[in-house]
MARTI-965760 format. One record per residue: x, y, z of N, C-alpha, C in turn. Coordinates in nm, 3 decimals. Example, Ala and Ser with C-alpha at 12.3 -4.5 7.8 and 13.67 -1.06 7.14 Angstrom:
BEGIN
<lumvex n_X="1.319" n_Y="-0.569" n_Z="0.780" ca_X="1.230" ca_Y="-0.450" ca_Z="0.780" c_X="1.320" c_Y="-0.330" c_Z="0.780"/>
<lumvex n_X="1.285" n_Y="-0.225" n_Z="0.708" ca_X="1.367" ca_Y="-0.106" ca_Z="0.714" c_X="1.290" c_Y="0.003" c_Z="0.787"/>
END
This chain:
BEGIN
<lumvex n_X="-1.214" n_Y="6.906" n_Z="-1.378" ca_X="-1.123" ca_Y="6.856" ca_Z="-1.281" c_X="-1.078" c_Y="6.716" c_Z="-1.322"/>
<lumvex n_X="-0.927" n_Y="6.687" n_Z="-1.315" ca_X="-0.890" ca_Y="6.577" ca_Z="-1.342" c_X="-0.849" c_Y="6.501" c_Z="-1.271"/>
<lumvex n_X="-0.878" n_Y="6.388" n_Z="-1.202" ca_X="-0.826" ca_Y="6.287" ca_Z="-1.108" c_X="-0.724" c_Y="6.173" c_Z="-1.171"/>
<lumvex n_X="-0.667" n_Y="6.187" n_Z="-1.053" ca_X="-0.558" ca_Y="6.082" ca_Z="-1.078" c_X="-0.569" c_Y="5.961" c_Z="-0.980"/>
<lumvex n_X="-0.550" n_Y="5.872" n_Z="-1.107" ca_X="-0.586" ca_Y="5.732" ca_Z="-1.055" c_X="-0.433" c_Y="5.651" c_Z="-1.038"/>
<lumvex n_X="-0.360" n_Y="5.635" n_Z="-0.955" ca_X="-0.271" ca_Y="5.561" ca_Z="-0.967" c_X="-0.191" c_Y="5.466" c_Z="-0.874"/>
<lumvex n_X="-0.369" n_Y="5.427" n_Z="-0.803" ca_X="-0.369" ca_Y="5.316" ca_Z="-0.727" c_X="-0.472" c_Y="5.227" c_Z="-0.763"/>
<lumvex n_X="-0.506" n_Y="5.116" n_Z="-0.625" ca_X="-0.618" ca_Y="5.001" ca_Z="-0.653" c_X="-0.689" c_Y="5.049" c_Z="-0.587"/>
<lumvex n_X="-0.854" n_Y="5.030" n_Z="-0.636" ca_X="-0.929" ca_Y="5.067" ca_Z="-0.526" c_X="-0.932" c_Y="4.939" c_Z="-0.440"/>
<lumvex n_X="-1.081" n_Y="4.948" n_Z="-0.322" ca_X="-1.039" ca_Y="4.882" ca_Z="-0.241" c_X="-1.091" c_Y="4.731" c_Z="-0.328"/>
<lumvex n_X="-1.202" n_Y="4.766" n_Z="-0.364" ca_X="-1.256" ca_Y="4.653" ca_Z="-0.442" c_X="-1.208" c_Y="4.520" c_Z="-0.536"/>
<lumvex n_X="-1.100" n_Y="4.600" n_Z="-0.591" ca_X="-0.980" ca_Y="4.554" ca_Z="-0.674" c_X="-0.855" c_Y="4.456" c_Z="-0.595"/>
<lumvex n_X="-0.820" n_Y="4.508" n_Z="-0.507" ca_X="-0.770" ca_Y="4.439" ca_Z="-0.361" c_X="-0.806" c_Y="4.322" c_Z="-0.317"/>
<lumvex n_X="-0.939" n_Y="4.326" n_Z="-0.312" ca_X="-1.032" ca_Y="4.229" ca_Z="-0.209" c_X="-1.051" c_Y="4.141" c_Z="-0.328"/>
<lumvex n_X="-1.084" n_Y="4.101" n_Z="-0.456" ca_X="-1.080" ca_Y="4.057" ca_Z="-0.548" c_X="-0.980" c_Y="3.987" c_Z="-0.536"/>
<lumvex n_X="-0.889" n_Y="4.039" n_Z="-0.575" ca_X="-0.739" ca_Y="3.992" ca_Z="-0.611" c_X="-0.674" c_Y="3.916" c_Z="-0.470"/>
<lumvex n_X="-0.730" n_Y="3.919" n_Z="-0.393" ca_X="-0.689" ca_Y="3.845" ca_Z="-0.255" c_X="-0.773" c_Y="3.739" c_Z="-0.233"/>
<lumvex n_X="-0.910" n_Y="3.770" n_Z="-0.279" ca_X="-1.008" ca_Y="3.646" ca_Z="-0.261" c_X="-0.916" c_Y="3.553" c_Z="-0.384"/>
<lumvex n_X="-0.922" n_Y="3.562" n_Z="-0.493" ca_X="-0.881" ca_Y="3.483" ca_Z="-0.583" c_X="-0.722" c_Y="3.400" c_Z="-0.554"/>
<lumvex n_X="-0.632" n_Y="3.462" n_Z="-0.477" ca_X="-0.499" ca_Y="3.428" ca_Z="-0.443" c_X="-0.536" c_Y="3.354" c_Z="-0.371"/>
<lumvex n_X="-0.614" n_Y="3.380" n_Z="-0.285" ca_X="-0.702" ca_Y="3.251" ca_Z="-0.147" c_X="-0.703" c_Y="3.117" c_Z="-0.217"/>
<lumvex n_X="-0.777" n_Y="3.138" n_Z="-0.294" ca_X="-0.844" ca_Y="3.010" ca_Z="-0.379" c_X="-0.746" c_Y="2.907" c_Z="-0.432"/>
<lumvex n_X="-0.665" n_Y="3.016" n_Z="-0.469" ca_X="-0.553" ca_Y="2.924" ca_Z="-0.571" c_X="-0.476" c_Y="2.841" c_Z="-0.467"/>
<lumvex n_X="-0.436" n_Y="2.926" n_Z="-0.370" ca_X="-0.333" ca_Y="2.887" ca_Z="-0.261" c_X="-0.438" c_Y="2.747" c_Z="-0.210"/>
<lumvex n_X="-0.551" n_Y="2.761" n_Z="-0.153" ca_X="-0.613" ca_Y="2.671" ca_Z="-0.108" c_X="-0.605" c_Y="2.529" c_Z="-0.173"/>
<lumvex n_X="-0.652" n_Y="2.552" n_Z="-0.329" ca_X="-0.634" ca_Y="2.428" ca_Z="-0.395" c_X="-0.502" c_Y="2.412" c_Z="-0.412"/>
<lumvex n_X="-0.432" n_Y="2.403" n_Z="-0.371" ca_X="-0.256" ca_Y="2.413" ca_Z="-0.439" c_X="-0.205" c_Y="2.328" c_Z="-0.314"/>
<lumvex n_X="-0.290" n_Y="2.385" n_Z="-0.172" ca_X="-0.229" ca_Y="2.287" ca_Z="-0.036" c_X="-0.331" c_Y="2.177" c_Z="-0.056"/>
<lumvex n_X="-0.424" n_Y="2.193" n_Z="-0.087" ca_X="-0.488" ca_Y="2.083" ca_Z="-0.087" c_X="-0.458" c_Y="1.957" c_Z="-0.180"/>
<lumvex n_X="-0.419" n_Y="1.963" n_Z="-0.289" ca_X="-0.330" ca_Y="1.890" ca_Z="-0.416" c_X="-0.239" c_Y="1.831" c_Z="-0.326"/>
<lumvex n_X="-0.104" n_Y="1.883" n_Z="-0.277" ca_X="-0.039" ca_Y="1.901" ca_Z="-0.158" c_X="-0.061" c_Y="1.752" c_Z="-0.094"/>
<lumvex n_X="-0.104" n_Y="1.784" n_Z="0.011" ca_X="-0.231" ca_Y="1.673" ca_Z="0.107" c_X="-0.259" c_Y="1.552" c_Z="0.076"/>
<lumvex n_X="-0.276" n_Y="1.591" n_Z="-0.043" ca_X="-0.395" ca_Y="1.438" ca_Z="-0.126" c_X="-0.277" c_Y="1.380" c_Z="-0.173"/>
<lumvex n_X="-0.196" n_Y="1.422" n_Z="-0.244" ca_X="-0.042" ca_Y="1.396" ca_Z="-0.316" c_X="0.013" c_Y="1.310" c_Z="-0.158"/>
<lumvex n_X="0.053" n_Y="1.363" n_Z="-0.066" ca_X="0.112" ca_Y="1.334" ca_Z="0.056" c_X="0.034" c_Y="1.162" c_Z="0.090"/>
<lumvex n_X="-0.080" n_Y="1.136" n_Z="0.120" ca_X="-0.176" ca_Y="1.064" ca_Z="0.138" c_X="-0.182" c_Y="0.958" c_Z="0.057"/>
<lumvex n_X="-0.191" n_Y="0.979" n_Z="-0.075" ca_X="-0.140" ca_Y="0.866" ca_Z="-0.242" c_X="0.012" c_Y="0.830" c_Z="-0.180"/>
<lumvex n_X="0.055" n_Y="0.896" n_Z="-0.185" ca_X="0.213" ca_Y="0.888" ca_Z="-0.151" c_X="0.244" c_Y="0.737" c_Z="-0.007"/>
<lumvex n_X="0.178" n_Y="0.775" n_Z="0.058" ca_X="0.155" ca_Y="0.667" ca_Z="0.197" c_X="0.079" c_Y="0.561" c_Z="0.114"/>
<lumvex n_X="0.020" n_Y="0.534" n_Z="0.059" ca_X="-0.100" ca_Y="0.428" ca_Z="0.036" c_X="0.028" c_Y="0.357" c_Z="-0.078"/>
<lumvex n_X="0.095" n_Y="0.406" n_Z="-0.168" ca_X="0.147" ca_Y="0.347" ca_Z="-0.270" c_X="0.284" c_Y="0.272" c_Z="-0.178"/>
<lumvex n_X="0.347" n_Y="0.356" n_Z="-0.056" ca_X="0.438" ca_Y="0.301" ca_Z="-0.027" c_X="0.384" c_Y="0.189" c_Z="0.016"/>
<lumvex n_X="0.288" n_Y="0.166" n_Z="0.132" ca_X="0.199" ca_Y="0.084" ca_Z="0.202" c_X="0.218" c_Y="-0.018" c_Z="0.112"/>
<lumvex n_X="0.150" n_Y="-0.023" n_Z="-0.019" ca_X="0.157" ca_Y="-0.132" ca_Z="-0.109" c_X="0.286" c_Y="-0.203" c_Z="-0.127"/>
<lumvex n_X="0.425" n_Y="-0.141" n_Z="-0.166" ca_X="0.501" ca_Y="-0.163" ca_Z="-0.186" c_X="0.561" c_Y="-0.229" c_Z="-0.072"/>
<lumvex n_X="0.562" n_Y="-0.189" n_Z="0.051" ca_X="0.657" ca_Y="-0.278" ca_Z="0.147" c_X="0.543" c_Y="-0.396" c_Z="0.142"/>
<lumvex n_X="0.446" n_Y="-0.409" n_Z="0.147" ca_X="0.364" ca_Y="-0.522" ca_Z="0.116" c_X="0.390" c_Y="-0.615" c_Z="0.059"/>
<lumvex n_X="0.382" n_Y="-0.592" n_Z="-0.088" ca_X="0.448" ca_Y="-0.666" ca_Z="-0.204" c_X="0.580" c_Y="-0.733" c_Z="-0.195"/>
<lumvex n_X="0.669" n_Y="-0.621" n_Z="-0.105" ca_X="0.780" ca_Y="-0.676" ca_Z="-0.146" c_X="0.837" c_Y="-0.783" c_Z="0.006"/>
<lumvex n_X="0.779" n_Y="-0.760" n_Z="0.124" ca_X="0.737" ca_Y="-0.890" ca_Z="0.176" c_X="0.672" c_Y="-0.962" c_Z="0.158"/>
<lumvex n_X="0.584" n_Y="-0.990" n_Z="0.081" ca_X="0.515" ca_Y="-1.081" ca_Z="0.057" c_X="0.621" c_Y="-1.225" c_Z="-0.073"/>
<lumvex n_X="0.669" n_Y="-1.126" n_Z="-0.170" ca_X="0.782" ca_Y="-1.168" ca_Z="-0.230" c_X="0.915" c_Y="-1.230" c_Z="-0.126"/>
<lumvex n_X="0.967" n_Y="-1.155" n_Z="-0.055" ca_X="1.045" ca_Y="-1.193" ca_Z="0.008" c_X="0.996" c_Y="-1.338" c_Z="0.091"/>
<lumvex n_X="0.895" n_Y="-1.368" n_Z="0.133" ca_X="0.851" ca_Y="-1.507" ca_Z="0.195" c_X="0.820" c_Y="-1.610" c_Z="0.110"/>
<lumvex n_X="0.799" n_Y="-1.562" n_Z="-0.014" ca_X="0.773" ca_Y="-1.683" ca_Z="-0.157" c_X="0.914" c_Y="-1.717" c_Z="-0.191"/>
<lumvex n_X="1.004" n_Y="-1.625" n_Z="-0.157" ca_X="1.137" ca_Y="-1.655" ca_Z="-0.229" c_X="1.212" c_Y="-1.735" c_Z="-0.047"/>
<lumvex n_X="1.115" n_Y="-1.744" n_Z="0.062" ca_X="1.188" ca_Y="-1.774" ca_Z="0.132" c_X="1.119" c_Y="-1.953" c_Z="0.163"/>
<lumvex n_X="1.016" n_Y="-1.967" n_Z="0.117" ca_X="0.938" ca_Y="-2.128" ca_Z="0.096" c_X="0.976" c_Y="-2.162" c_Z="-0.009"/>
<lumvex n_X="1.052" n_Y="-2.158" n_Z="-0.183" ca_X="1.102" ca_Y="-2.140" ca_Z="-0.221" c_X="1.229" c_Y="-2.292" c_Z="-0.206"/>
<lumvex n_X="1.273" n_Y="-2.178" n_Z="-0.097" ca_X="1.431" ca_Y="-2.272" ca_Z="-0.037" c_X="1.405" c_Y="-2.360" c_Z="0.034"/>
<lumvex n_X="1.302" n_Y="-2.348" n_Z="0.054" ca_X="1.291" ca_Y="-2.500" ca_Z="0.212" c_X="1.136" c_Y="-2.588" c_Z="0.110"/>
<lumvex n_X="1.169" n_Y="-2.688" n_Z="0.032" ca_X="1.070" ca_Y="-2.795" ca_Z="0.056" c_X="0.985" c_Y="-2.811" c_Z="0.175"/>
<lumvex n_X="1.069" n_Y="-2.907" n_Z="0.259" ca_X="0.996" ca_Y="-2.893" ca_Z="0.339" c_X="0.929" c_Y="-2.819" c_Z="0.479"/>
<lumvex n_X="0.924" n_Y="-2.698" n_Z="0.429" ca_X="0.845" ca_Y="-2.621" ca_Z="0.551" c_X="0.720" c_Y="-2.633" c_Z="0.425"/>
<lumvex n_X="0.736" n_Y="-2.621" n_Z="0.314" ca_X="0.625" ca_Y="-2.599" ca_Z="0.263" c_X="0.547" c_Y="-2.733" c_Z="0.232"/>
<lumvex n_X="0.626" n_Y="-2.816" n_Z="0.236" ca_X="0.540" ca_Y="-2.954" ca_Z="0.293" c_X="0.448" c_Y="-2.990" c_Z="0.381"/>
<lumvex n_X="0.506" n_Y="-2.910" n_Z="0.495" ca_X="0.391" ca_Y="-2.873" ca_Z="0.660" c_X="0.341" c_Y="-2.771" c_Z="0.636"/>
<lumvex n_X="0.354" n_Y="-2.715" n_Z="0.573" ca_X="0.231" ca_Y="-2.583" ca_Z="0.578" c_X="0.113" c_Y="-2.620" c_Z="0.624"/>
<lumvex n_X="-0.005" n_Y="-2.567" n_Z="0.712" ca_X="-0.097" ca_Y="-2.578" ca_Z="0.715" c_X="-0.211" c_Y="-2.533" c_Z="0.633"/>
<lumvex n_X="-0.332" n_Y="-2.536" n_Z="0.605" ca_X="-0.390" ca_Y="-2.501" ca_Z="0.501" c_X="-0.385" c_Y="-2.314" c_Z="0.514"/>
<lumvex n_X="-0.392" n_Y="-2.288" n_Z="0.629" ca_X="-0.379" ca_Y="-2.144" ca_Z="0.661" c_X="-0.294" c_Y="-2.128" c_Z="0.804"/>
<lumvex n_X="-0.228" n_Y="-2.048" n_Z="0.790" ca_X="-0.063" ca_Y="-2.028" ca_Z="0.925" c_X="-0.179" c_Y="-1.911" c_Z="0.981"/>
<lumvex n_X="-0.076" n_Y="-1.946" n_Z="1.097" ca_X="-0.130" ca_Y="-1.827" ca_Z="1.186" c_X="-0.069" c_Y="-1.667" c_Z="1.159"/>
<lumvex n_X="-0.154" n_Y="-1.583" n_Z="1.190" ca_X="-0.111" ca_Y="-1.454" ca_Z="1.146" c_X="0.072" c_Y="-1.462" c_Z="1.147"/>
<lumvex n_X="0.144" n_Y="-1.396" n_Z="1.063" ca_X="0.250" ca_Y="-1.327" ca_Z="1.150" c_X="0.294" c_Y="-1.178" c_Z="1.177"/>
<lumvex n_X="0.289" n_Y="-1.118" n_Z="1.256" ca_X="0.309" ca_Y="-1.001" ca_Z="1.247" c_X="0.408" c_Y="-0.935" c_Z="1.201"/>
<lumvex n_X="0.392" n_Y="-0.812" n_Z="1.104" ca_X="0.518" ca_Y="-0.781" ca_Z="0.999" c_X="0.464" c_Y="-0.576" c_Z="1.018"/>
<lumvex n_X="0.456" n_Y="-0.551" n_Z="1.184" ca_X="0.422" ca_Y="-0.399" ca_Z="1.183" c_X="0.552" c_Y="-0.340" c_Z="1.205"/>
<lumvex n_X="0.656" n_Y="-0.467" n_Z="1.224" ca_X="0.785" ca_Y="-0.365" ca_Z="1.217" c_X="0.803" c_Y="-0.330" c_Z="1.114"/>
<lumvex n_X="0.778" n_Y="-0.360" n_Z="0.995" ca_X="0.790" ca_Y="-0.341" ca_Z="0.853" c_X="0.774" c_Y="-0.207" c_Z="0.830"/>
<lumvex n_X="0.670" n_Y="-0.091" n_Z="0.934" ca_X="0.633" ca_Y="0.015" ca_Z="0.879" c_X="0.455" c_Y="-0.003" c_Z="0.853"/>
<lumvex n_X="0.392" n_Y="-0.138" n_Z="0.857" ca_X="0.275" ca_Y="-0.076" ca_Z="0.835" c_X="0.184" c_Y="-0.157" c_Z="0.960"/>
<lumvex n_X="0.101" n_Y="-0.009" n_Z="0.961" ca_X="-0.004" ca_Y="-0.029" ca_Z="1.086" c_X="-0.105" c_Y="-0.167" c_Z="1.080"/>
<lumvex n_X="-0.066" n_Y="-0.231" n_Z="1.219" ca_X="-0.149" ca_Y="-0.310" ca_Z="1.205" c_X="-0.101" c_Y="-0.436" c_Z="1.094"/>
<lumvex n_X="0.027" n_Y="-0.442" n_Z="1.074" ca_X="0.046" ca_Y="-0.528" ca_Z="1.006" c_X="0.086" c_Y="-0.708" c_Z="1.023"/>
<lumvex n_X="0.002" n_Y="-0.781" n_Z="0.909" ca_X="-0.017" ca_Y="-0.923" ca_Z="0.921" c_X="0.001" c_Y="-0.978" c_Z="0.808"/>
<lumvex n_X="0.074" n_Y="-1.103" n_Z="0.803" ca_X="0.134" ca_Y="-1.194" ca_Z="0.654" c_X="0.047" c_Y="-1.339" c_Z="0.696"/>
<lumvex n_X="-0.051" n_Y="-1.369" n_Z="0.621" ca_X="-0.103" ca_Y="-1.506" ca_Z="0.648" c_X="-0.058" c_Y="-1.624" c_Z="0.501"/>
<lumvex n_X="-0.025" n_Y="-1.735" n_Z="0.524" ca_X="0.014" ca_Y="-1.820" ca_Z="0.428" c_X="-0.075" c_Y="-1.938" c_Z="0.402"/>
<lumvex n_X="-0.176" n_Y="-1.953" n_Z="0.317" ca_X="-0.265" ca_Y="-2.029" ca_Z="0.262" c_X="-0.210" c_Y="-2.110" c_Z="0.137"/>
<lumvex n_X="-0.210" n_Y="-2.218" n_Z="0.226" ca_X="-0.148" ca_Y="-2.338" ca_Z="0.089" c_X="-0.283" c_Y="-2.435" c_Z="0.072"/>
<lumvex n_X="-0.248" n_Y="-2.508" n_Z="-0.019" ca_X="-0.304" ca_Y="-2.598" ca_Z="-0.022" c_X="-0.266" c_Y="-2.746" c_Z="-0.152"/>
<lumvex n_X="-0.301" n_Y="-2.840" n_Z="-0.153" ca_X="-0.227" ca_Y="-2.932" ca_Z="-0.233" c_X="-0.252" c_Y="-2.971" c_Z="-0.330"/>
<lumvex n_X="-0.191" n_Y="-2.959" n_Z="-0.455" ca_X="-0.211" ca_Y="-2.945" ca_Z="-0.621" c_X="-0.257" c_Y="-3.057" c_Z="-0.628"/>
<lumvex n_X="-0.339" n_Y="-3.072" n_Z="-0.725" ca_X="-0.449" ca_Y="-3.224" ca_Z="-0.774" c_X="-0.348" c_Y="-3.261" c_Z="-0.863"/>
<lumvex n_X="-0.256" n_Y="-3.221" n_Z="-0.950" ca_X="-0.216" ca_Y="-3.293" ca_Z="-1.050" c_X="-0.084" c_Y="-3.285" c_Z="-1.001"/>
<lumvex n_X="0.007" n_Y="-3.238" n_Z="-0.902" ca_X="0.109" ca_Y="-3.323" ca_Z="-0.908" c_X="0.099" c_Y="-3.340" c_Z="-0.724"/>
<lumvex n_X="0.158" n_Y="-3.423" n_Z="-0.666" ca_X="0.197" ca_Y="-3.439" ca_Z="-0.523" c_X="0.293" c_Y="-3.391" c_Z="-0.475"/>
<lumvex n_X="0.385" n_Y="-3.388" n_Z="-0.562" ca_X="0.514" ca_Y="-3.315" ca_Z="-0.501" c_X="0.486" c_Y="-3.115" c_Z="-0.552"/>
<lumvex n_X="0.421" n_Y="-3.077" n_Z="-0.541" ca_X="0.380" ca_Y="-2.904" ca_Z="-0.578" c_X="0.262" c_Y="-2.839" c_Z="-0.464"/>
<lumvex n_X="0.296" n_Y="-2.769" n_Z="-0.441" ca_X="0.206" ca_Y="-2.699" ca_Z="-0.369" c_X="0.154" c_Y="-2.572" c_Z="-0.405"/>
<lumvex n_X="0.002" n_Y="-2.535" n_Z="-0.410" ca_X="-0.050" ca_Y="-2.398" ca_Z="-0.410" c_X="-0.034" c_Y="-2.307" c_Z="-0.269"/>
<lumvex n_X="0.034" n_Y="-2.174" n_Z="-0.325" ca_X="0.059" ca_Y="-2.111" ca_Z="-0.214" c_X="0.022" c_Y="-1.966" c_Z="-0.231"/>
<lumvex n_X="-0.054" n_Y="-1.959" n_Z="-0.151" ca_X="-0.098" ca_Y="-1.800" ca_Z="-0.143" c_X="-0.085" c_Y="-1.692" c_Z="-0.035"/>
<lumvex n_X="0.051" n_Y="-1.630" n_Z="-0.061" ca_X="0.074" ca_Y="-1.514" ca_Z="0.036" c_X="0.033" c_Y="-1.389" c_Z="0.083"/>
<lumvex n_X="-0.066" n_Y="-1.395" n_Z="0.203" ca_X="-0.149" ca_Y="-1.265" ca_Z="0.183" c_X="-0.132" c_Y="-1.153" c_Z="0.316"/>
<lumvex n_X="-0.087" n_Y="-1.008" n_Z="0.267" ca_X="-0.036" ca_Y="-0.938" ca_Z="0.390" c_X="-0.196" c_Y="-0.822" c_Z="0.396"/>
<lumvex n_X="-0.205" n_Y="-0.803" n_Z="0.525" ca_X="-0.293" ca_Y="-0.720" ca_Z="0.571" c_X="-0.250" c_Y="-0.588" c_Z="0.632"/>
<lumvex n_X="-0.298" n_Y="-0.477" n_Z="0.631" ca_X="-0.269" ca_Y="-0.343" ca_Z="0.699" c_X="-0.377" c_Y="-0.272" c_Z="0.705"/>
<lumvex n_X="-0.362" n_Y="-0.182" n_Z="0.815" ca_X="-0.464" ca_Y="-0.074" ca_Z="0.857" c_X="-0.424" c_Y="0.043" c_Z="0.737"/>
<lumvex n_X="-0.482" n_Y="0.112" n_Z="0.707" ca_X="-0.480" ca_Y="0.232" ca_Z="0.579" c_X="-0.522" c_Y="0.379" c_Z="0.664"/>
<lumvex n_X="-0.463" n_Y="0.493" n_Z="0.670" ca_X="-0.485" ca_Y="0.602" ca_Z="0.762" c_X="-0.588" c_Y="0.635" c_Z="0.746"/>
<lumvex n_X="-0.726" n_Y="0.562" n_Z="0.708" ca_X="-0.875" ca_Y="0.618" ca_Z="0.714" c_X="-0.919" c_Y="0.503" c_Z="0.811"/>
<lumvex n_X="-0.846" n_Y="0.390" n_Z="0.839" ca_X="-0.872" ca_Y="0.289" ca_Z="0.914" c_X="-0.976" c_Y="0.182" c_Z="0.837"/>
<lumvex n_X="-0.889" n_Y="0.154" n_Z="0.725" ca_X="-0.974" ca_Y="0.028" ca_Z="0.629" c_X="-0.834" c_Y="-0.077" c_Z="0.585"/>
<lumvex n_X="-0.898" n_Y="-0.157" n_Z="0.619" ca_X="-0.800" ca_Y="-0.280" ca_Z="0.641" c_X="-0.775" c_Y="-0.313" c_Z="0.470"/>
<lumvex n_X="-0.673" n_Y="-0.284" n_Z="0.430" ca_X="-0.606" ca_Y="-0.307" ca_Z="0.281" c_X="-0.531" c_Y="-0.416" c_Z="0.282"/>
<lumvex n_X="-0.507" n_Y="-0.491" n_Z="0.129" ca_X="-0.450" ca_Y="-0.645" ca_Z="0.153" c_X="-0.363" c_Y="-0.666" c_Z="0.024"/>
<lumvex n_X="-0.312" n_Y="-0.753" n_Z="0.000" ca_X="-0.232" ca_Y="-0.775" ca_Z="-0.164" c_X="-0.213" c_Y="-0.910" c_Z="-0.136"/>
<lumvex n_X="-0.242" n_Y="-0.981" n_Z="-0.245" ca_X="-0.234" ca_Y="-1.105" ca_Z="-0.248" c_X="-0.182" c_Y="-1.169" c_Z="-0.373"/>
<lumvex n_X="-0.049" n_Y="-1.269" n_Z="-0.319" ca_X="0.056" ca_Y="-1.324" ca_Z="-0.426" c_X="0.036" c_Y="-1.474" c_Z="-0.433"/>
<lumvex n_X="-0.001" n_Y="-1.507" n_Z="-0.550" ca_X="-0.043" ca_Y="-1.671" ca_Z="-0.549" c_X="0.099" c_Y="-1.715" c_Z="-0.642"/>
<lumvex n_X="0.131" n_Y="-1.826" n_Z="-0.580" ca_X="0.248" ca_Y="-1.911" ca_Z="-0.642" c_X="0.216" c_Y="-2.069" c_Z="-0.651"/>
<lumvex n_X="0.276" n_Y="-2.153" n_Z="-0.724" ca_X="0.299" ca_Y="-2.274" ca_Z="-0.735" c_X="0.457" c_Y="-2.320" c_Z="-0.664"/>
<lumvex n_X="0.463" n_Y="-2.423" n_Z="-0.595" ca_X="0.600" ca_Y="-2.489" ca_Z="-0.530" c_X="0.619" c_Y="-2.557" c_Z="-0.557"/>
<lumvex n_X="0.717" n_Y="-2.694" n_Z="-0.619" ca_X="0.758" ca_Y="-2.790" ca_Z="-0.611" c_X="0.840" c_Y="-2.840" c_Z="-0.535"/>
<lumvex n_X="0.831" n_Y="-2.958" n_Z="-0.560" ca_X="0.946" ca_Y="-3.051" ca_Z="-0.457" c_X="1.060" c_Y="-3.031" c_Z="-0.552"/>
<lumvex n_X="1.199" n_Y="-2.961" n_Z="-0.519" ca_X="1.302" ca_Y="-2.909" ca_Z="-0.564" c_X="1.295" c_Y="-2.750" c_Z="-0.616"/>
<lumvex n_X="1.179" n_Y="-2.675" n_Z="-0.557" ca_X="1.190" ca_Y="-2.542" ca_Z="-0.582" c_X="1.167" c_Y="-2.497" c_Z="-0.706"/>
<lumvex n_X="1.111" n_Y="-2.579" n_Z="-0.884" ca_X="1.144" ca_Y="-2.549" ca_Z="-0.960" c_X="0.962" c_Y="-2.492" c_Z="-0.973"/>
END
C-alpha cells in the first residue's frame, strides 16, 4: 500500500510556527530598543544644542557674563521637549586674565527609566567676546 504524503504533518506546523514566533518576537523587540536609542539620542541633541545656543547667547553680552554668579539658578528649558528639564550656568573667574571668564553650561533631564541625564559645555569668555 502506498500513501500519499502531500501535506504537513501536525508536528511540522507547530515547528514552523514556534520558530516564526521567535523571529517575529526578536524583530519587535529590536523595534522597541531602536525606538528608545532613538529618544535618548534626540534627548541629547536638543540638549546640546541649547546648551550651545546660551554660550552663543553670553557670547554677545559681556556684561551679563560679568554678573554671572558662580552658579545661576536653575532655568527651566521643559518646553524644549525634555522631561524635567533644567540649564544651570557655572562661571567662574580666570586666574590669568580678568577680563575672561570660565563658563560652564550644564542642562539636566529626566530619561524614560527616570535617571536624571546631563551634558556639559565648558567655554572660555572674554571681555569683547573673542
Amino acid at each position: 500500500m502506498k500513501i500519499n504524503k502531500n501535506g504537513f504533518t501536525l508536528i511540522e506546523v507547530l515547528v514552523a510556527t514556534f520558530i516564526a514566533g521567535v523571529v517575529i518576537t526578536a524583530i519587535i523587540v529590536l523595534f522597541i530598543n531602536a525606538i528608545f536609542v532613538n529618544t535618548e539620542v534626540k534627548n541629547k541633541e536638543i540638549a546640546t544644542k541649547l546648551a550651545h545656543q546660551k554660550i552663543e547667547e553670553l557670547r554677545a553680552d559681556w556684561e551679563m557674563v560679568a554678573m554671572l554668579p558662580a552658579t545661576s539658578p536653575p532655568i527651566d528649558v521643559t518646553s524644549s521637549g525634555l522631561k524635567d528639564g533644567k540649564m544651570i550656568i557655572l562661571a567662574s573667574n580666570s586666574t590669568s586674565d580678568p577680563a575672561s571668564r570660565e563658563i560652564r553650561v550644564k542642562v539636566e533631564w529626566t530619561s524614560r527609566k527616570g535617571n536624571t541625564k546631563n551634558i556639559e559645555i565648558p567655554t572660555r569668555i572674554t571681555e569683547g567676546g573673542i
